[in-house]
C-alpha positions as CSV (number, residue, x, y, z in Angstrom):
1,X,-159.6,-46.0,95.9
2,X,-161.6,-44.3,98.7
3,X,-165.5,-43.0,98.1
4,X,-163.9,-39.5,98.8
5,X,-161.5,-39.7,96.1
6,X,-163.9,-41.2,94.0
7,X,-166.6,-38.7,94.3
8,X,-164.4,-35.6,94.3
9,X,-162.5,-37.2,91.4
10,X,-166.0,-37.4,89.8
11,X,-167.0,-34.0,90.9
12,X,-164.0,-32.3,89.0
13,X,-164.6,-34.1,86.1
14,X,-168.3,-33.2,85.5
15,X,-167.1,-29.9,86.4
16,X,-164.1,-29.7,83.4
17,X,-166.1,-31.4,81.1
18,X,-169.2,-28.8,81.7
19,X,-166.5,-26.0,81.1
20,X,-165.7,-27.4,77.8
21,X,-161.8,-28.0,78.9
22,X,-159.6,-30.9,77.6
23,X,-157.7,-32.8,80.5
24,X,-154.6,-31.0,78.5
25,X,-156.3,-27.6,78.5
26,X,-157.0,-27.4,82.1
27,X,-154.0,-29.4,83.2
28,X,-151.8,-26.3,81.4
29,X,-153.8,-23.6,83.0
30,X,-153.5,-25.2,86.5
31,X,-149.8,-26.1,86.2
32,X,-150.0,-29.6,86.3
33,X,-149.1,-32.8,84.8
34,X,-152.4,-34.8,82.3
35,X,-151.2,-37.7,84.4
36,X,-151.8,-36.4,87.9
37,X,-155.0,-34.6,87.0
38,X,-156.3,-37.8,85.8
39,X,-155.6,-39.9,88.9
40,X,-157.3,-37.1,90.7
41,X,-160.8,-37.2,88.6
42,X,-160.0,-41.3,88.4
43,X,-159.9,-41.1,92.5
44,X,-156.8,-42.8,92.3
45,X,-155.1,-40.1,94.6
46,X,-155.6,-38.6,97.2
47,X,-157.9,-34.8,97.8
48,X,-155.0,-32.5,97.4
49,X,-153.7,-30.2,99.9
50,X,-155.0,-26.5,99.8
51,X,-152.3,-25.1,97.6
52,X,-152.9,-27.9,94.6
53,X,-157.1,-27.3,95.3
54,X,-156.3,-23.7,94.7
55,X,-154.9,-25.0,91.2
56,X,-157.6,-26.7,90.3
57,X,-160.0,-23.6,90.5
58,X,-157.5,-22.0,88.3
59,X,-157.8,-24.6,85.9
60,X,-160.9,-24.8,86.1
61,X,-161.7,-20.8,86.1
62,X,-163.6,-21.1,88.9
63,X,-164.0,-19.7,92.5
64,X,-161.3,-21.4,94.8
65,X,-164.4,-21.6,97.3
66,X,-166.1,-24.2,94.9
67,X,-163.1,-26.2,94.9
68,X,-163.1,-26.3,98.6
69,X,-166.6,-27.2,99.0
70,X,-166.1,-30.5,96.7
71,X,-163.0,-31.4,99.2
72,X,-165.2,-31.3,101.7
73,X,-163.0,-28.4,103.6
74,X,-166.1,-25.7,103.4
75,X,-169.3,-26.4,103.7
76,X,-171.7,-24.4,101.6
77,X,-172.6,-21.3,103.3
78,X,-170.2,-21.7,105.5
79,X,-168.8,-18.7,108.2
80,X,-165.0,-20.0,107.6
81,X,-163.2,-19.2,104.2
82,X,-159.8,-21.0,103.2
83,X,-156.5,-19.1,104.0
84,X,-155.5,-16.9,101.6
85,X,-152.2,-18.2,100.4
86,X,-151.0,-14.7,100.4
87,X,-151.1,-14.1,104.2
88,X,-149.0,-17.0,104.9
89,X,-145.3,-16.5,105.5
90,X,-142.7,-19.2,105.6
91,X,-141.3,-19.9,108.7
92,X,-137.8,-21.6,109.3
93,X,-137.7,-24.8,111.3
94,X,-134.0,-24.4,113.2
95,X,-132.2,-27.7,113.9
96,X,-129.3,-27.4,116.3
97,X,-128.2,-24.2,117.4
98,X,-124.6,-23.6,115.8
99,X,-122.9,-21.7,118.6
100,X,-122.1,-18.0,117.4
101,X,-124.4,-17.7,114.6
102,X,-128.0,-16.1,114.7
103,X,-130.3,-18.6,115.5
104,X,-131.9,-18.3,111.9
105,X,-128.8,-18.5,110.0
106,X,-128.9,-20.6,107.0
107,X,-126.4,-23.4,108.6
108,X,-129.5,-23.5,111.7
109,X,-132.5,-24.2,109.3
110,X,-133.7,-27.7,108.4
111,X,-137.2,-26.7,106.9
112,X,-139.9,-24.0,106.1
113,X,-143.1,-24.0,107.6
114,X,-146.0,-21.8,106.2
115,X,-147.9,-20.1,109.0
116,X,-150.7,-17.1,109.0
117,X,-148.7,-13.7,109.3
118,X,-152.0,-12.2,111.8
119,X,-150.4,-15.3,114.5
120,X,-146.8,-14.1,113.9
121,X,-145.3,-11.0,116.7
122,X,-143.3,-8.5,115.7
123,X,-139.8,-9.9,115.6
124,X,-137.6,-12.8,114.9
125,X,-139.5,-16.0,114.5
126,X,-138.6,-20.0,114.1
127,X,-140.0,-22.7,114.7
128,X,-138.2,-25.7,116.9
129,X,-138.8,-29.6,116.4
130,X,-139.0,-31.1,120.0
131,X,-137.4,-34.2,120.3
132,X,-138.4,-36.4,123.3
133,X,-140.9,-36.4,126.2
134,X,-140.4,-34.1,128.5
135,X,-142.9,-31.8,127.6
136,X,-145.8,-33.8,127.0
137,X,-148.8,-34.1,126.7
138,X,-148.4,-30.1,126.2
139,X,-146.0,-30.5,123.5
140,X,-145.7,-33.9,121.8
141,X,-142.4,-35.2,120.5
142,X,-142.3,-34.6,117.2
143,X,-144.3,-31.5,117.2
144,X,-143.1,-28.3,115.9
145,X,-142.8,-25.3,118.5
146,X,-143.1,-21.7,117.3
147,X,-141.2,-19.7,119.1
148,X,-141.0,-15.6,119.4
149,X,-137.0,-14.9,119.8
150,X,-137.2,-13.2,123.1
151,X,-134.2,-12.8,126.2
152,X,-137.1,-13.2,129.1
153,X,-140.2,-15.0,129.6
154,X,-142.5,-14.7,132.8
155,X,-142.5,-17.1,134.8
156,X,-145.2,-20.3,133.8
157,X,-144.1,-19.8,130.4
158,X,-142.7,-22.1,128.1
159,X,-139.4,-21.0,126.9
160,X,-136.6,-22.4,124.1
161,X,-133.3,-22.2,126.6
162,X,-129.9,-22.7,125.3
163,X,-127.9,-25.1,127.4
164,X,-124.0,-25.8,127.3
165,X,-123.8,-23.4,124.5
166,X,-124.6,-25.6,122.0
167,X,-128.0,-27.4,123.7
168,X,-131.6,-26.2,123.1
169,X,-134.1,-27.5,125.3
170,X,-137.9,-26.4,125.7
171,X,-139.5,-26.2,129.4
172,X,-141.8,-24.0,131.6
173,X,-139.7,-21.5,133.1
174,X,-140.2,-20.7,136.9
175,X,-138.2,-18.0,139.2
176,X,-137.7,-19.1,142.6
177,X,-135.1,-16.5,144.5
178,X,-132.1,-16.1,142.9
179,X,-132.2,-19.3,140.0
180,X,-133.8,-19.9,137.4
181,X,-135.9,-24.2,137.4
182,X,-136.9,-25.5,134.1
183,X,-139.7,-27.6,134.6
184,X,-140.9,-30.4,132.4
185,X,-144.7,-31.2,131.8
186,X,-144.3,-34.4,131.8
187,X,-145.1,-36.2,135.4
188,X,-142.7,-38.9,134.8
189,X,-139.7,-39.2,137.6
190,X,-137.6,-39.4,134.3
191,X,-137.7,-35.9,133.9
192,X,-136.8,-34.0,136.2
193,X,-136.1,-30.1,136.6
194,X,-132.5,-28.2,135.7
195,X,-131.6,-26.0,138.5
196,X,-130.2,-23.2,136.3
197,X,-128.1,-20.8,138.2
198,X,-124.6,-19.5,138.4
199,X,-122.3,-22.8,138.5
200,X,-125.3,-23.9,135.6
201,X,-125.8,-21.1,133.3
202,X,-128.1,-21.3,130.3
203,X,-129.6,-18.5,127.9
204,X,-133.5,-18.0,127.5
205,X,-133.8,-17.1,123.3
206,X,-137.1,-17.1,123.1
207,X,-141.1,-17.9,124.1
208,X,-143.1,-20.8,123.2
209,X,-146.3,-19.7,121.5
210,X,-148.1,-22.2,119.3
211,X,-147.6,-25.9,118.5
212,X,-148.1,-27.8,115.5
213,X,-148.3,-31.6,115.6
214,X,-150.3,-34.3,113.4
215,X,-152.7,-36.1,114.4
Protein backbone atom coordinates (compact mmCIF):
# COMPACT_ATOMS: atom_id res chain seq x y z
CA UNK A 1 0.00 0.00 0.00
CA UNK A 2 1.50 3.29 -1.23
CA UNK A 3 0.68 6.85 0.69
CA UNK A 4 -1.00 7.71 -2.71
CA UNK A 5 -3.30 4.95 -2.65
CA UNK A 6 -3.84 5.33 0.77
CA UNK A 7 -4.83 8.96 0.76
CA UNK A 8 -6.92 8.89 -2.45
CA UNK A 9 -8.48 5.68 -1.17
CA UNK A 10 -9.30 7.84 1.94
CA UNK A 11 -10.27 10.81 0.03
CA UNK A 12 -13.09 8.87 -1.92
CA UNK A 13 -14.29 7.50 1.09
CA UNK A 14 -14.97 10.68 3.13
CA UNK A 15 -16.33 11.82 -0.05
CA UNK A 16 -19.12 8.69 -0.49
CA UNK A 17 -19.77 8.63 2.96
CA UNK A 18 -20.51 12.65 2.99
CA UNK A 19 -22.88 11.83 0.02
CA UNK A 20 -24.77 9.51 2.09
CA UNK A 21 -23.95 6.49 -0.59
CA UNK A 22 -23.55 2.74 0.56
CA UNK A 23 -20.32 1.11 -1.07
CA UNK A 24 -23.24 -0.91 -2.94
CA UNK A 25 -25.13 2.25 -3.91
CA UNK A 26 -22.26 4.04 -5.55
CA UNK A 27 -20.51 0.90 -6.74
CA UNK A 28 -23.99 0.26 -9.01
CA UNK A 29 -24.07 3.80 -10.24
CA UNK A 30 -20.46 3.79 -11.22
CA UNK A 31 -20.53 0.27 -12.86
CA UNK A 32 -18.40 -1.50 -10.68
CA UNK A 33 -17.79 -4.33 -8.53
CA UNK A 34 -18.27 -3.62 -4.02
CA UNK A 35 -14.98 -5.48 -4.14
CA UNK A 36 -12.92 -3.25 -6.35
CA UNK A 37 -14.34 -0.07 -4.98
CA UNK A 38 -13.26 -1.16 -1.60
CA UNK A 39 -9.57 -1.92 -2.42
CA UNK A 40 -9.66 1.42 -4.01
CA UNK A 41 -10.87 3.50 -0.75
CA UNK A 42 -8.74 0.61 1.33
CA UNK A 43 -5.57 1.80 -0.98
CA UNK A 44 -5.08 -1.60 -1.76
CA UNK A 45 -5.00 -0.78 -5.57
CA UNK A 46 -3.69 1.28 -7.51
CA UNK A 47 -5.21 5.27 -8.68
CA UNK A 48 -7.22 4.14 -11.58
CA UNK A 49 -6.70 5.15 -15.10
CA UNK A 50 -8.80 8.19 -16.46
CA UNK A 51 -11.70 6.16 -17.76
CA UNK A 52 -12.35 4.19 -14.18
CA UNK A 53 -11.68 8.01 -12.36
CA UNK A 54 -14.44 9.20 -14.73
CA UNK A 55 -16.59 6.37 -13.00
CA UNK A 56 -16.01 7.24 -9.82
CA UNK A 57 -17.42 10.88 -10.30
CA UNK A 58 -20.40 9.17 -11.71
CA UNK A 59 -20.80 7.27 -8.69
CA UNK A 60 -20.15 9.64 -6.70
CA UNK A 61 -22.42 12.43 -8.64
CA UNK A 62 -19.82 14.67 -8.74
CA UNK A 63 -17.67 16.73 -11.20
CA UNK A 64 -15.17 14.41 -13.06
CA UNK A 65 -12.66 17.44 -12.31
CA UNK A 66 -12.86 16.67 -8.47
CA UNK A 67 -12.07 13.23 -9.16
CA UNK A 68 -9.04 14.32 -10.98
CA UNK A 69 -7.83 16.61 -8.45
CA UNK A 70 -7.74 13.71 -5.67
CA UNK A 71 -5.57 11.57 -8.30
CA UNK A 72 -3.36 14.05 -8.34
CA UNK A 73 -3.83 14.53 -12.35
CA UNK A 74 -5.20 18.33 -11.94
CA UNK A 75 -4.26 20.55 -9.80
CA UNK A 76 -6.78 22.93 -8.38
CA UNK A 77 -7.21 25.77 -10.54
CA UNK A 78 -5.40 24.39 -12.97
CA UNK A 79 -5.19 25.72 -16.97
CA UNK A 80 -5.30 21.83 -18.22
CA UNK A 81 -8.74 19.93 -18.05
CA UNK A 82 -8.81 15.99 -18.56
CA UNK A 83 -9.69 14.60 -22.13
CA UNK A 84 -12.95 14.41 -22.82
CA UNK A 85 -13.56 10.69 -23.42
CA UNK A 86 -15.70 11.65 -26.28
CA UNK A 87 -13.00 13.21 -28.54
CA UNK A 88 -10.98 10.13 -28.44
CA UNK A 89 -11.13 7.71 -31.29
CA UNK A 90 -9.76 4.26 -31.41
CA UNK A 91 -6.99 3.67 -33.40
CA UNK A 92 -5.91 0.20 -34.78
CA UNK A 93 -2.39 -1.06 -34.07
CA UNK A 94 -1.55 -3.14 -37.48
CA UNK A 95 0.78 -6.13 -37.05
CA UNK A 96 2.22 -7.52 -40.23
CA UNK A 97 1.06 -6.28 -43.36
CA UNK A 98 -0.93 -9.30 -45.12
CA UNK A 99 0.04 -8.73 -48.77
CA UNK A 100 -3.20 -7.73 -50.81
CA UNK A 101 -5.37 -6.58 -48.08
CA UNK A 102 -5.90 -2.90 -46.93
CA UNK A 103 -3.52 -2.17 -44.47
CA UNK A 104 -6.40 -1.84 -41.77
CA UNK A 105 -8.15 -4.96 -42.56
CA UNK A 106 -9.29 -6.90 -39.74
CA UNK A 107 -6.58 -9.87 -40.39
CA UNK A 108 -3.76 -6.69 -40.02
CA UNK A 109 -4.94 -5.39 -36.56
CA UNK A 110 -3.50 -6.58 -33.26
CA UNK A 111 -4.92 -3.77 -30.96
CA UNK A 112 -6.83 -0.46 -30.49
CA UNK A 113 -5.33 2.53 -29.27
CA UNK A 114 -7.39 5.65 -28.11
CA UNK A 115 -5.93 8.82 -29.42
CA UNK A 116 -7.38 12.67 -29.49
CA UNK A 117 -9.42 13.05 -32.83
CA UNK A 118 -7.93 17.22 -33.00
CA UNK A 119 -4.08 15.09 -33.60
CA UNK A 120 -5.70 12.67 -36.18
CA UNK A 121 -5.38 14.06 -40.41
CA UNK A 122 -7.87 13.58 -42.56
CA UNK A 123 -7.54 10.03 -43.85
CA UNK A 124 -6.64 6.50 -43.14
CA UNK A 125 -4.83 6.15 -39.89
CA UNK A 126 -2.89 3.18 -37.81
CA UNK A 127 -0.70 2.97 -35.61
CA UNK A 128 2.65 0.52 -36.12
CA UNK A 129 4.63 -1.32 -33.17
CA UNK A 130 8.39 -0.88 -34.04
CA UNK A 131 10.25 -3.75 -33.24
CA UNK A 132 14.11 -3.23 -32.91
CA UNK A 133 16.68 -0.44 -32.89
CA UNK A 134 17.12 1.11 -35.81
CA UNK A 135 15.32 4.11 -35.12
CA UNK A 136 16.33 5.05 -31.84
CA UNK A 137 16.59 7.10 -29.70
CA UNK A 138 13.75 8.86 -32.04
CA UNK A 139 11.61 5.98 -31.85
CA UNK A 140 12.20 3.30 -29.14
CA UNK A 141 11.62 -0.30 -29.69
CA UNK A 142 8.51 -1.08 -28.45
CA UNK A 143 6.95 2.22 -29.08
CA UNK A 144 3.84 2.65 -31.02
CA UNK A 145 4.14 4.86 -34.34
CA UNK A 146 1.08 6.71 -35.67
CA UNK A 147 1.23 6.84 -38.95
CA UNK A 148 -1.05 9.03 -41.68
CA UNK A 149 -1.51 6.38 -44.82
CA UNK A 150 0.20 8.41 -47.40
CA UNK A 151 2.08 7.22 -51.11
CA UNK A 152 4.95 10.18 -50.53
CA UNK A 153 6.70 11.70 -47.86
CA UNK A 154 9.39 14.68 -48.25
CA UNK A 155 12.42 13.94 -47.83
CA UNK A 156 13.77 13.94 -43.74
CA UNK A 157 10.62 12.43 -42.97
CA UNK A 158 10.00 9.36 -41.23
CA UNK A 159 8.01 7.01 -43.36
CA UNK A 160 6.27 3.26 -42.74
CA UNK A 161 7.87 1.48 -46.22
CA UNK A 162 6.73 -1.81 -47.37
CA UNK A 163 9.66 -4.08 -48.20
CA UNK A 164 9.49 -7.53 -50.09
CA UNK A 165 5.86 -7.20 -50.27
CA UNK A 166 5.23 -8.54 -47.08
CA UNK A 167 8.04 -6.39 -44.87
CA UNK A 168 7.22 -3.02 -43.07
CA UNK A 169 9.96 -1.22 -41.90
CA UNK A 170 10.06 2.52 -40.43
CA UNK A 171 13.09 4.99 -41.42
CA UNK A 172 13.84 8.63 -42.52
CA UNK A 173 13.38 8.80 -46.09
CA UNK A 174 15.96 10.76 -48.20
CA UNK A 175 15.98 11.39 -52.28
CA UNK A 176 19.36 11.39 -53.68
CA UNK A 177 19.05 11.30 -57.78
CA UNK A 178 17.20 8.70 -59.05
CA UNK A 179 16.83 6.17 -55.57
CA UNK A 180 15.22 6.31 -52.84
CA UNK A 181 17.99 5.66 -48.98
CA UNK A 182 16.15 4.74 -45.89
CA UNK A 183 18.14 5.93 -43.18
CA UNK A 184 18.17 4.65 -39.68
CA UNK A 185 18.51 7.04 -36.61
CA UNK A 186 20.41 4.97 -34.88
CA UNK A 187 24.36 5.65 -35.22
CA UNK A 188 25.21 2.17 -34.73
CA UNK A 189 27.34 0.45 -37.90
CA UNK A 190 24.60 -2.21 -37.33
CA UNK A 191 22.26 -0.39 -39.09
CA UNK A 192 22.82 0.58 -42.01
CA UNK A 193 20.78 2.31 -44.97
CA UNK A 194 18.53 0.31 -47.81
CA UNK A 195 19.41 1.58 -51.14
CA UNK A 196 15.89 1.39 -52.52
CA UNK A 197 15.76 1.63 -56.21
CA UNK A 198 14.75 -0.33 -59.29
CA UNK A 199 16.57 -3.95 -58.78
CA UNK A 200 15.20 -3.07 -54.80
CA UNK A 201 11.75 -1.81 -54.89
CA UNK A 202 9.75 -1.02 -51.88
CA UNK A 203 6.29 1.00 -51.37
CA UNK A 204 6.17 4.16 -49.08
CA UNK A 205 2.30 3.67 -47.25
CA UNK A 206 2.45 6.19 -45.07
CA UNK A 207 4.13 9.24 -42.70
CA UNK A 208 5.32 8.91 -39.22
CA UNK A 209 3.66 11.51 -37.12
CA UNK A 210 3.54 10.90 -33.39
CA UNK A 211 5.04 8.27 -31.04
CA UNK A 212 3.84 6.74 -28.04
CA UNK A 213 6.14 4.84 -25.67
CA UNK A 214 6.16 4.26 -21.73
CA UNK A 215 8.29 5.42 -19.70
Amino acid sequence: MTEKNKKFGQSIKALRQTKGFSVRQTALQAQMSNSYLSQIENGLVNVPKPVTLEKLAKGLRVPVDEIFQLAGLQEPGSQFQPVDRHQLVSVPVVGEIACGLPIVAQENIEAYLPTEQSELPAGTNFYLKCRGDSMAPTIPNGACVLIHQQYQVESGDIAAILLNENETTLKRVQYQDDQVILLPDNPSPSFQPIIINRNNPAKIIGKAIQVQFKL
